[in-house]
VOPAPA-863915 format. One line per field, with one value per residue (C-alpha): residue number from 1; residue in one letter; x, y, z. Coordinates in Angstrom, 3 decimals, padded with zeros to 6 digits, m for minus. Example, Ala and Ser with C-alpha at 12.3 -4.5 7.8 and 13.67 -1.06 7.14 Angstrom:
2
i [1; 2]
aa [A; S]
X [012.300; 013.670]
Y [m004.500; m001.060]
Z [007.800; 007.140]
END
This chain:
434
i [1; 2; 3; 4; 5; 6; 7; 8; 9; 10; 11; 12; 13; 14; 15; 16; 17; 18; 19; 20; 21; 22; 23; 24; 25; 26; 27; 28; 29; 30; 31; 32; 33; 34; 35; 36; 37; 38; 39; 40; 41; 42; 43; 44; 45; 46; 47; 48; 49; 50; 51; 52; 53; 54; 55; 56; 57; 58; 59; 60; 61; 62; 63; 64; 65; 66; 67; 68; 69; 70; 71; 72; 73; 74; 75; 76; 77; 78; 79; 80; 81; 82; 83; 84; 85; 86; 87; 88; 89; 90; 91; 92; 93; 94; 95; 96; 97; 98; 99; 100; 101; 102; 103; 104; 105; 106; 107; 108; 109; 110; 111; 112; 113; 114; 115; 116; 117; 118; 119; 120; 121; 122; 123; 124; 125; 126; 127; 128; 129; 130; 131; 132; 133; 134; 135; 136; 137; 138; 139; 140; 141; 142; 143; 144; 145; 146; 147; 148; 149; 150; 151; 152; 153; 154; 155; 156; 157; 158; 159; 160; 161; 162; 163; 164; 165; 166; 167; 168; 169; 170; 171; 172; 173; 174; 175; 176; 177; 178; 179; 180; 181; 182; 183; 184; 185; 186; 187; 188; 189; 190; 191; 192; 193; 194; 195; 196; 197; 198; 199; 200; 201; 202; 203; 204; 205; 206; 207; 208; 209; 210; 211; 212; 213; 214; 215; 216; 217; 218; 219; 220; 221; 222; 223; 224; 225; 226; 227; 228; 229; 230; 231; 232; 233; 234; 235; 236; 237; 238; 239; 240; 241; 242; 243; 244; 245; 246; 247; 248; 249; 250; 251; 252; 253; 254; 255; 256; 257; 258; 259; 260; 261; 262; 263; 264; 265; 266; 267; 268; 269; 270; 271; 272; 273; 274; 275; 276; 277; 278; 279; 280; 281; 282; 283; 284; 285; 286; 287; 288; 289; 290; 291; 292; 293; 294; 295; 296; 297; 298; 299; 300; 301; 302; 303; 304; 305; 306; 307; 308; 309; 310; 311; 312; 313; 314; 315; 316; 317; 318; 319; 320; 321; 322; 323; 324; 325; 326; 327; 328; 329; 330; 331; 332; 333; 334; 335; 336; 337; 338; 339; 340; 341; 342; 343; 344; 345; 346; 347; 348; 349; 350; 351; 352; 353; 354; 355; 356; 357; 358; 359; 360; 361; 362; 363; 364; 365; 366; 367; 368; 369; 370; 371; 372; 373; 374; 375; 376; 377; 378; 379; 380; 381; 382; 383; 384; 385; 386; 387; 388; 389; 390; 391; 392; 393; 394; 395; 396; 397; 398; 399; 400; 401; 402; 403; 404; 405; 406; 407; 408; 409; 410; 411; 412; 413; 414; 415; 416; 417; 418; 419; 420; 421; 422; 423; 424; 425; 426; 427; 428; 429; 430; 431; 432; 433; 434]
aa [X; X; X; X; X; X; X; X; X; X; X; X; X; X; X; X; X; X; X; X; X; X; X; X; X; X; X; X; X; X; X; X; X; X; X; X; X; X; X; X; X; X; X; X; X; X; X; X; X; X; X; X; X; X; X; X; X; X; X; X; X; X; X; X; X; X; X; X; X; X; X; X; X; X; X; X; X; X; X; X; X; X; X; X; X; X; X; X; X; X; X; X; X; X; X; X; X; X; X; X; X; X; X; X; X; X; X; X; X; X; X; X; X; X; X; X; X; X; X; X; X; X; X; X; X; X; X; X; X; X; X; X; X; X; X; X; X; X; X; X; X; X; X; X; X; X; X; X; X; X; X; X; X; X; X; X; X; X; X; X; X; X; X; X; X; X; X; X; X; X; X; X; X; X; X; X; X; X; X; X; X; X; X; X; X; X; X; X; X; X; X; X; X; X; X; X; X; X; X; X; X; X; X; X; X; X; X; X; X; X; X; X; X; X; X; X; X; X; X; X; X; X; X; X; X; X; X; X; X; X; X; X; X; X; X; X; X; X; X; X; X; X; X; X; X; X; X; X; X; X; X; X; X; X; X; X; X; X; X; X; X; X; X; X; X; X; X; X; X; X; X; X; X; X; X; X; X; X; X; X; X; X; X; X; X; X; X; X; X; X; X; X; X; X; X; X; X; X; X; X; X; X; X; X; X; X; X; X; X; X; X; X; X; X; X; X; X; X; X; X; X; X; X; X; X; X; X; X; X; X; X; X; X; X; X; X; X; X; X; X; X; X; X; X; X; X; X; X; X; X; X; X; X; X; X; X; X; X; X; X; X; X; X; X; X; X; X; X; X; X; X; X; X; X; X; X; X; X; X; X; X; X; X; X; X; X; X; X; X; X; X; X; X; X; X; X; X; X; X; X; X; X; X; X; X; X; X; X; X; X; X; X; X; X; X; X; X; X; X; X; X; X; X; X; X; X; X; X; X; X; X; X; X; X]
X [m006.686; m004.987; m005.196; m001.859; m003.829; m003.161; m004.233; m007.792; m006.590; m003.235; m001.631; 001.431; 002.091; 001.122; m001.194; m004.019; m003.193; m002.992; 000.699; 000.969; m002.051; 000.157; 003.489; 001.335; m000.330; 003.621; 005.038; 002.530; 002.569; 006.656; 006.437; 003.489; 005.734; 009.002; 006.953; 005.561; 008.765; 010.002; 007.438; 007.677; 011.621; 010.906; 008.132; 008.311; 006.258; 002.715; 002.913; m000.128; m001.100; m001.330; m003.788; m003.504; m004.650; m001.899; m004.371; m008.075; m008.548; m010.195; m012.726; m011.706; m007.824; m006.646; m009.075; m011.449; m012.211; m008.975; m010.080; m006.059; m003.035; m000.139; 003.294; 006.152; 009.402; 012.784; 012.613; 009.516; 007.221; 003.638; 002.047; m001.525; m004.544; m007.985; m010.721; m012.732; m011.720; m009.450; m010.368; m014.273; m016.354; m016.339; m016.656; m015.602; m019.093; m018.783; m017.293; m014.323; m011.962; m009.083; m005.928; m002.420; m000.984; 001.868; 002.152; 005.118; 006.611; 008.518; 009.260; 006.461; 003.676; 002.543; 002.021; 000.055; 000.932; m001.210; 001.098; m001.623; m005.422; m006.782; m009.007; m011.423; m010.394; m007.705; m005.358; m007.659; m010.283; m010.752; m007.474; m008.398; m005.742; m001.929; 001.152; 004.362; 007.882; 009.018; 013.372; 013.319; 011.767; 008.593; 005.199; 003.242; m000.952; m003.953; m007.358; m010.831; m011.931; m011.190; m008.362; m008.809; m012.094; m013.807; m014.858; m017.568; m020.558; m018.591; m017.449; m018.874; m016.401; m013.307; m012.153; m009.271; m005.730; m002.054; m000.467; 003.185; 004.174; 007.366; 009.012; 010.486; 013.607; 014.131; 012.336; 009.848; 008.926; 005.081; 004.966; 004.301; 001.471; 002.445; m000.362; 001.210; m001.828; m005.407; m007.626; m010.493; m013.139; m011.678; m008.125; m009.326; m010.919; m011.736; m008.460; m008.941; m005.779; m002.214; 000.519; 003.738; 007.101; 009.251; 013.107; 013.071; 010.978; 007.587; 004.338; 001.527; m001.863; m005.551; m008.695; m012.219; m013.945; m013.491; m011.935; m013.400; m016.343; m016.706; m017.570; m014.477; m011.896; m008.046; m004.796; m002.305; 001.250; 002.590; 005.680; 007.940; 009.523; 010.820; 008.483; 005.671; 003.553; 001.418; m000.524; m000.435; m003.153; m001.707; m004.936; m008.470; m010.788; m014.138; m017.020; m015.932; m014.696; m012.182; m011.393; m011.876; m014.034; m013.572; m009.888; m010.265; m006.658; m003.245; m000.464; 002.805; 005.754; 007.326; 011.301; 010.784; 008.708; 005.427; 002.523; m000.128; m003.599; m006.689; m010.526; m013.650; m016.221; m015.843; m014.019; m015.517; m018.357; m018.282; m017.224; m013.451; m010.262; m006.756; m004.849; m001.435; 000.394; 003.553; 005.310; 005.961; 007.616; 004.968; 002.440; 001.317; m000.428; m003.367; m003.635; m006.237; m004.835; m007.442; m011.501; m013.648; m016.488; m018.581; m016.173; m013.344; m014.724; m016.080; m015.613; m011.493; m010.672; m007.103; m004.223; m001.951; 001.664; 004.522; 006.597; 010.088; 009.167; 006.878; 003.832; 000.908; m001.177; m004.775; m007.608; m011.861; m014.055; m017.274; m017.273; m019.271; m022.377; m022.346; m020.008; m016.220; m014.419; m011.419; m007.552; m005.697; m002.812; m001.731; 001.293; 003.380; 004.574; 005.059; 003.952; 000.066; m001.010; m002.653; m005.405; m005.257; m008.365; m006.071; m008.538; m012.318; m012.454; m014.762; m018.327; m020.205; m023.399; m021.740; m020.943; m017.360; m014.496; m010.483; m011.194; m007.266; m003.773; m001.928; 001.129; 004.158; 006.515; 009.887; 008.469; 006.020; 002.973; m000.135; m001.650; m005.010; m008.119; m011.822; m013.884; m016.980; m017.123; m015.573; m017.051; m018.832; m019.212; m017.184; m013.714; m011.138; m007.537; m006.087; m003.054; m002.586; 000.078; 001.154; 002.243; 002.477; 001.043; m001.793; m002.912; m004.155; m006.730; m005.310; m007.840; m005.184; m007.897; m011.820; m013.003; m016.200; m017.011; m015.688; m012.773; m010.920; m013.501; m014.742; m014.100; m010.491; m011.203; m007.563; m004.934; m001.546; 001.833; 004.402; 007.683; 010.619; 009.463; 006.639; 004.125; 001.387; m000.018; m003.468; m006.526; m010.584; m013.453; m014.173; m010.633; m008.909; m005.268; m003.480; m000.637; m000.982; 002.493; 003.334]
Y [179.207; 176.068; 172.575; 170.378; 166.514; 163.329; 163.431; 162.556; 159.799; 158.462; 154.649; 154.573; 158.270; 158.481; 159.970; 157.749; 157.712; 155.216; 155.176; 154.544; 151.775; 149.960; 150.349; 148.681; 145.935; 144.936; 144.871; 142.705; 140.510; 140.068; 139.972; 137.052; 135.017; 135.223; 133.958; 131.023; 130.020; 130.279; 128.099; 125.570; 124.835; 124.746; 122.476; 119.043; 116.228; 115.460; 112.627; 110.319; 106.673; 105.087; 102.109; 099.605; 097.124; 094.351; 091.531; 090.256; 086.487; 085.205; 082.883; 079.854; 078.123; 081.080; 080.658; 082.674; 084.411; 084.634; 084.995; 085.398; 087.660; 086.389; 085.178; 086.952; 085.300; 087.019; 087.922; 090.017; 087.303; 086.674; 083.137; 082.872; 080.468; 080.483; 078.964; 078.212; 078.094; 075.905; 072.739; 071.521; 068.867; 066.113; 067.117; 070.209; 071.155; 074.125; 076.434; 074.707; 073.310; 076.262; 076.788; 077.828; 080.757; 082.835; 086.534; 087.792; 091.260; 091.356; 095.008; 095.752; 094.416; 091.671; 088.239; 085.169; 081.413; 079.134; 076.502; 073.582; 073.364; 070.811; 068.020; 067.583; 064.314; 062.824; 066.099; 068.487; 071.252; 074.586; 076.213; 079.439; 080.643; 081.794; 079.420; 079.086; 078.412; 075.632; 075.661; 073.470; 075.760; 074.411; 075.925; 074.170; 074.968; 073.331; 072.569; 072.801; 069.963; 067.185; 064.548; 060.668; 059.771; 060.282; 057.348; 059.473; 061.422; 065.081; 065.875; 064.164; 065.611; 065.064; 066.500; 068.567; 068.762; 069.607; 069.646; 070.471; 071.945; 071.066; 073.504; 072.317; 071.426; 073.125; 076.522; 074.248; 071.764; 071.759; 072.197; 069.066; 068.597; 065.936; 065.317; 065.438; 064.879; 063.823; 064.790; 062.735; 064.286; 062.718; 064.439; 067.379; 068.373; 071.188; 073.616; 077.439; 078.417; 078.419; 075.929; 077.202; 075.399; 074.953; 074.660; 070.658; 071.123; 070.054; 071.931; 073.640; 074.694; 074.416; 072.991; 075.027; 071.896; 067.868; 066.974; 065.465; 068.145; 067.977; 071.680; 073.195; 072.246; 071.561; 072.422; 070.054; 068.982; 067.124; 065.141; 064.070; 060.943; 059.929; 060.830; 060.204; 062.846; 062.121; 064.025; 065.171; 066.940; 069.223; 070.818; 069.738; 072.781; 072.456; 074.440; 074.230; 077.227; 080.039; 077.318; 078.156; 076.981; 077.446; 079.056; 080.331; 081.422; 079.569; 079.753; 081.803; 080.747; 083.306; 082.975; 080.438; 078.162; 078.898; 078.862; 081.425; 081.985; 083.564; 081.791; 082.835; 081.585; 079.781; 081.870; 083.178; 084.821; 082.878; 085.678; 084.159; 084.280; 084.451; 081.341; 080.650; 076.755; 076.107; 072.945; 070.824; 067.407; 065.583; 067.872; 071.388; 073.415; 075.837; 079.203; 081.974; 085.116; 087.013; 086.212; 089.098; 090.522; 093.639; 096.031; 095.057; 093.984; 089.726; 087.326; 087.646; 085.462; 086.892; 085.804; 087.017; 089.068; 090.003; 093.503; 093.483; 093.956; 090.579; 091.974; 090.872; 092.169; 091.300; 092.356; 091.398; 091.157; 092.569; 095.854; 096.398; 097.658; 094.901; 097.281; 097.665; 095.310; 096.525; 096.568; 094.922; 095.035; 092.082; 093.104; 090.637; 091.764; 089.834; 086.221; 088.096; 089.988; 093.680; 093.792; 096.959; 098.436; 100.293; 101.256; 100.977; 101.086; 103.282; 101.577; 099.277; 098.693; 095.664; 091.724; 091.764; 094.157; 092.604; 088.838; 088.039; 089.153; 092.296; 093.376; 095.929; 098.104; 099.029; 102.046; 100.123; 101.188; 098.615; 097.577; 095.334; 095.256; 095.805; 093.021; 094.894; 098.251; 101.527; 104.352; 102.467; 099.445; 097.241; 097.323; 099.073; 099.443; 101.134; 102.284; 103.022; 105.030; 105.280; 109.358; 110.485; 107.720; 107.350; 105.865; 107.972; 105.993; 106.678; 105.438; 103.943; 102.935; 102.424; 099.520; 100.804; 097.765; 098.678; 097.647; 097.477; 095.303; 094.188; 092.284; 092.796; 090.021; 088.528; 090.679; 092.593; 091.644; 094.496; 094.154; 096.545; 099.522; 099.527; 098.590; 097.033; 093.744; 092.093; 090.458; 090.831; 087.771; 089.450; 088.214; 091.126; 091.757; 094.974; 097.256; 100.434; 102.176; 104.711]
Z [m128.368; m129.597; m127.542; m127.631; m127.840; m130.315; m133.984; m134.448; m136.627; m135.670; m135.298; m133.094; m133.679; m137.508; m139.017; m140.468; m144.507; m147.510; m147.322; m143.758; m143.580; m146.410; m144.205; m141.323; m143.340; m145.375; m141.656; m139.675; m142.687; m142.291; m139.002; m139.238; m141.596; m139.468; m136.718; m138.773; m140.130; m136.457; m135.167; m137.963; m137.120; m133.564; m133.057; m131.842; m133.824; m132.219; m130.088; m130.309; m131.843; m134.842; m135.168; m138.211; m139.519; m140.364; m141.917; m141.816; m141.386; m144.369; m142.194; m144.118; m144.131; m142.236; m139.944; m137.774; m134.323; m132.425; m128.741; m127.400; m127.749; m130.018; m129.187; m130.448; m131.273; m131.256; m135.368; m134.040; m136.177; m134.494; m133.879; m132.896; m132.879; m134.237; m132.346; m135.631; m139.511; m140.934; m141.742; m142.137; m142.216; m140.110; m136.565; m137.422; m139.448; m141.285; m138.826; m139.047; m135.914; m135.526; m136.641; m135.526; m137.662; m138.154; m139.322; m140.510; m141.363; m144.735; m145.601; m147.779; m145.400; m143.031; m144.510; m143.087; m142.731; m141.900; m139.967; m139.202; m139.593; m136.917; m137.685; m134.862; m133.853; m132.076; m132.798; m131.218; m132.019; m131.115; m129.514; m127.659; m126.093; m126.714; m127.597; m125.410; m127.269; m125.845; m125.316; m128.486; m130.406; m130.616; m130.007; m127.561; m126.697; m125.740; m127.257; m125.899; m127.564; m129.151; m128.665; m127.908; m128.075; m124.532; m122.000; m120.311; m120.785; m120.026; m123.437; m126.619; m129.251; m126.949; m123.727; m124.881; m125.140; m124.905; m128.243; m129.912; m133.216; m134.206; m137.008; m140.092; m140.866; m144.426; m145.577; m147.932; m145.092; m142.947; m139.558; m137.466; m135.002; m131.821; m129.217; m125.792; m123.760; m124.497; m121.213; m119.591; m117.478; m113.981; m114.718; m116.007; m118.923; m121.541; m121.007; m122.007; m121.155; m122.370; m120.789; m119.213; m118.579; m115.498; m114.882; m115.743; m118.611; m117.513; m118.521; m116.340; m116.674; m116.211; m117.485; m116.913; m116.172; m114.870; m111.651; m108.656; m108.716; m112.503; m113.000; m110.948; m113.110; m112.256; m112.245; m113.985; m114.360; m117.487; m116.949; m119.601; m119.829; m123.218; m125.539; m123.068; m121.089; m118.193; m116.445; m112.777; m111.071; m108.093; m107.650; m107.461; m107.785; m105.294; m104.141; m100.722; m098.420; m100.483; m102.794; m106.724; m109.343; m113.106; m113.933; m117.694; m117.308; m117.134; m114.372; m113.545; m111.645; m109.163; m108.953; m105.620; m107.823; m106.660; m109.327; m109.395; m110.709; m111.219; m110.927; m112.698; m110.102; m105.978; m103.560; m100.050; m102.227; m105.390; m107.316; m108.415; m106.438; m106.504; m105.384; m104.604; m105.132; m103.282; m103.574; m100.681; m101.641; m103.967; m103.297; m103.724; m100.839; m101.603; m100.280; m101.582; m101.928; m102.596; m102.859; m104.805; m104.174; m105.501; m104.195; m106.401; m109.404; m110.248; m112.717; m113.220; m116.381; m117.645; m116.489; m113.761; m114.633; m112.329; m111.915; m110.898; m107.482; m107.148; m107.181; m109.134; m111.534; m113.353; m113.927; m113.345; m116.587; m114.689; m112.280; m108.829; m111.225; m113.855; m116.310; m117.985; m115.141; m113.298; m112.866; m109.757; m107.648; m104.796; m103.075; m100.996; m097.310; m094.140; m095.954; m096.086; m099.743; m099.938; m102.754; m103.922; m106.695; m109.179; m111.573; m112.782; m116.126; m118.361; m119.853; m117.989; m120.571; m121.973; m121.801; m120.794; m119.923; m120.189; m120.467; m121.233; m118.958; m119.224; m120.427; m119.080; m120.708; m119.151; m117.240; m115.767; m117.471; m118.222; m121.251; m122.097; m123.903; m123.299; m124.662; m125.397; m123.868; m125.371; m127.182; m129.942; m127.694; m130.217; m127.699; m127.011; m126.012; m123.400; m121.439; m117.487; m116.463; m112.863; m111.885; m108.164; m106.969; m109.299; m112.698; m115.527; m117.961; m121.371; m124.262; m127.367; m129.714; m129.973; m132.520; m134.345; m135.745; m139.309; m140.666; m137.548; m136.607; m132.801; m129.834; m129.064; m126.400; m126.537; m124.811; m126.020; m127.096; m126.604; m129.029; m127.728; m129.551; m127.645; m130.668; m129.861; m131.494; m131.055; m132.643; m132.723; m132.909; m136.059; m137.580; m137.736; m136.446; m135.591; m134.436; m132.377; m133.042; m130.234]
END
């Protein structure tokens, strides 16, 4: 009796044979290249980073181990400062005393100026933070040390001070280096941070030590009149109560006029704070915003940024279990501030997390640098993003150490394309395109 069934060997109703495997094997093989070219046409270009390096510091007139971000002018040129390099000799040794530099972009790559090598005397030594462009044009900064030879025990090579670079006036001229401000250690002395301006042209800022408790440090006013600069101090840093002690970081000015800031050490639990200065006639009236403890992160020595809605933004160098630090949030309502932990960063078996200030995009998004932590533990960059009402940790770039070098301790500078610029202690300066 014959049984009706399938073929014993059959594919899609054909018998199994040479000629038929072939048909099979010529069709799957179109039918695999019409979907590549398909795919190829269709798809979108990976999105991701690109880290590069735009030029190594050469340790010696260029100078060496930039500890802050660069300032960007509106040509999208970078200027920066070197704590060491430059010139030597002298009280400068063989390290050197720092220089101010400028990197420029033409076409075929990034080239390096050096625009003024100090001398480690009465111009200054050792700049170590960012520069300010002054309405003039100018870039003005501050130096740890040196300056007019000091009265007092507190600093032997100089206490610091404000200084001025003045462009040229033809394309062949040198820049030129005016002292604003020599410090003492009863005003003030030995300034990390950078110096901002207000509405009538007088600078702000802080020095990390000197004042009436000599190891608290101050915050300062320098008034011009003429060509003369003297100093104010609005506030005296002390021990006492929620009051600071030690501000590695400058100011900011809120749209009322009110100056803001960030200490390393005092407080409630002498773990840094964040303090508010409001002007009232001739004087300025303290209030501590915030004082840290182990809960949200210690030891907060970048700087402070706004967002468009007044709230504040920084971050802490050192996290509840000694690790990667952390990112913050003070928001303003009903004349009190909310301290809000945003984000503990990834690490924790190094020195230092962010030591330097954020920076924003458009969208809102955060950007800074991790001293020491990161996969290799040489630094890294990174990127929070705020979605639904949290922030996503986005890892940019890990130094290893190599030729990208280490130590990215200085923060960001964003241009509009959202390309990020910065510098390493190990002298080496970079973009991370989007």
């Amino acid at each position: 009796m014959h049984t009706k069934g399938h073929p014993r060997n059959s594919l899609f109703g054909m018998s199994w044979n040479p000629a038929n495997v072939t048909l099979v094997i010529m069709l799957t093989l179109l039918f695999l290249i019409f979907l590549l070219l398909f795919l190829t046409l269709t798809a979108q270009p990976a999105m991701g980073q690109t880290f590069q390096v735009l030029y190594t510091l050469n340790r010696g007139s260029d100078g060496s181990e930039p500890y802050a971000s660069m300032t960007r002018d509106a040509a999208g040129n970078l200027y920066g400062t070197a704590a060491l390099g430059g010139h030597t000799g002298g009280n400068c040794g063989s390290y050197g005393c720092g220089t101010v530099f400028k990197l420029a972009n033409q076409g075929s790559g990034w080239v390096l100026t050096p625009l003024y090598s100090f001398l480690g005397g009465k111009d200054g030594s050792q700049p170590y933070d960012a520069l300010t462009f002054g309405a003039d044009g100018s870039l003005y900064g501050t130096t740890y040390a040196g300056g007019e030879p000091p009265q007092v025990s507190g600093c032997q090579q100089g206490c610091g001070t404000v200084f001025k670079l003045t462009p040229p006036s033809s394309a062949l001229g040198a820049w030129t280096e005016t002292v604003l401000y020599s410090f003492s250690q009863f005003g003030g002395y030995s300034p990390y941070s950078d110096v901002v301006f207000d509405r009538a042209g007088n600078l702000y800022g802080t020095t990390y030590s000197g004042g009436t408790d000599p190891g608290c440090g101050v915050v300062y006013e320098l008034i011009r009149s003429g060509s003369i600069w003297s100093e104010k101090v609005i506030h005296d840093f002390t021990w006492s109560g929620d009051d600071g002690c030690e501000p590695v970081a400058g100011v900011i000015f809120d749209q009322a006029g009110n100056l803001y800031g960030v200490t390393a050490g005092g407080g409630v639990n002498d773990l840094g704070v964040v303090f508010q200065l409001t002007p009232s006639g001739n004087l300025w009236n303290y209030t501590a915003l915030h004082s840290f403890n182990e809960d949200g992160g210690i030891l907060p020595m970048g700087g402070l940024i706004f967002d468009q809605q007044g709230n504040l933004y920084g971050t802490t160098s050192i996290d509840n279990v000694g690790g990667a630090g952390t990112v913050f949030e003070l928001s303003p309502s009903g004349g009190s501030w909310t301290f809000t932990l945003l984000y503990q960063l990834p690490g924790g078996d190094a020195d230092y997390g962010p030591v330097d200030r954020l920076a924003m995009d458009a969208s809102g998004s955060l950007y800074g640098t991790d001293c020491d932590d990161g996969t290799y533990g040489d630094g890294a960059v990174f990127k929070l993003t705020l979605s639904n009402g949290s922030w996503t940790y986005t890892d940019l770039h890990d130094f290893t150490g190599g030729s990208d070098g280490d130590s990215p301790c200085g923060g960001v500078t964003l241009d509009p394309s959202g390309n990020l610029y910065g510098t390493n202690l190990s002298s080496v300066i970079w973009e991370i395109t989007p």
